[in-house]
C-alpha positions as CSV (number, residue, x, y, z in Angstrom):
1,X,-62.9,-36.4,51.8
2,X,-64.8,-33.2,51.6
3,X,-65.4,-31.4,48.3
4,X,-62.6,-29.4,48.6
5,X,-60.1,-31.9,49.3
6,X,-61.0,-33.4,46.3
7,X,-60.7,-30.1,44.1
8,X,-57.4,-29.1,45.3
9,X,-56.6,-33.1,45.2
10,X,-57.5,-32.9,41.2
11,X,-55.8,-28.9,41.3
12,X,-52.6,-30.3,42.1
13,X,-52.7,-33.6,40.2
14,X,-52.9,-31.2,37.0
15,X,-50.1,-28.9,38.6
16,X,-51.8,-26.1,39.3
17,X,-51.9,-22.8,40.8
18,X,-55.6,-21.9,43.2
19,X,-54.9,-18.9,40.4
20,X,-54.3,-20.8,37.3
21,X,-58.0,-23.0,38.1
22,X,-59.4,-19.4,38.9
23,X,-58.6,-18.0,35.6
24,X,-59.8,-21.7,33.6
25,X,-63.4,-21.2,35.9
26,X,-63.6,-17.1,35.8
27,X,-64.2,-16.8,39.5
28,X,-62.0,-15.6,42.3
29,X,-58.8,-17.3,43.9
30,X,-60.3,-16.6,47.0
31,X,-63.5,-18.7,46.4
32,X,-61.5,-21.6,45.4
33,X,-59.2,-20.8,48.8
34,X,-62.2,-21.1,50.2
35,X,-63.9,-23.9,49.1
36,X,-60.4,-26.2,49.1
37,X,-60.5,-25.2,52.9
38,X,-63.9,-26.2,53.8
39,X,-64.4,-22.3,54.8
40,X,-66.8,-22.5,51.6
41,X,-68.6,-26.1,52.9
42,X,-71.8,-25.9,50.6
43,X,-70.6,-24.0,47.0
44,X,-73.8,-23.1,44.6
45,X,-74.2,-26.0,41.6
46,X,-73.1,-23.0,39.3
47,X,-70.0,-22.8,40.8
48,X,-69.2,-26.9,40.8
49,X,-70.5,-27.0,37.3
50,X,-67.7,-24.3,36.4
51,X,-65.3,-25.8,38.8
52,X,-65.8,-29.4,37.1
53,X,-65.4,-28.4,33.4
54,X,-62.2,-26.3,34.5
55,X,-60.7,-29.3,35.5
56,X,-62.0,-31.5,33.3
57,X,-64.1,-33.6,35.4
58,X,-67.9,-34.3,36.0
59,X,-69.8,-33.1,38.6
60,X,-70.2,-36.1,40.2
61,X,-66.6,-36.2,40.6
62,X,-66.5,-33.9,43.0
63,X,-69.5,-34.3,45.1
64,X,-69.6,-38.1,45.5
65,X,-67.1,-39.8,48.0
66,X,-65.3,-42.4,45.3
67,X,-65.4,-45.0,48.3
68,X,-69.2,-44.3,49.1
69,X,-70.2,-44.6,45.5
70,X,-73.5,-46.9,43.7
């Protein structure tokens, strides 16, 4: 599961819009297009950080593979 499966997996578990999680990060609803279709493979930190706190998770969250874990 790439990073942006797992955004758009956590974007749609809360119900919403690529616009809606746009707004709630202040970036653009084509950088989260993007990134939730691997276009964007490698985002900046800055834009997970905002990305994680938008949705209400940690970082880790959505850069670690849940099965692949510590």
């Amino acid at each position: 599961m790439t990073i942006g499966d797992r955004i758009r997996e956590r974007r749609l578990a809360l119900d919403w819009s690529q616009e809606f999680l746009a707004r709630r990060a202040d970036m653009s609803t084509n950088t989260i297009r993007l990134i939730e279709q691997g276009i964007s493979e490698s985002p900046q930190i800055s834009t997970l950080v905002r990305l994680a706190k938008a949705l209400g998770v940690s970082i880790v969250d959505l850069v670690e593979d849940p099965g692949h874990g510590a």
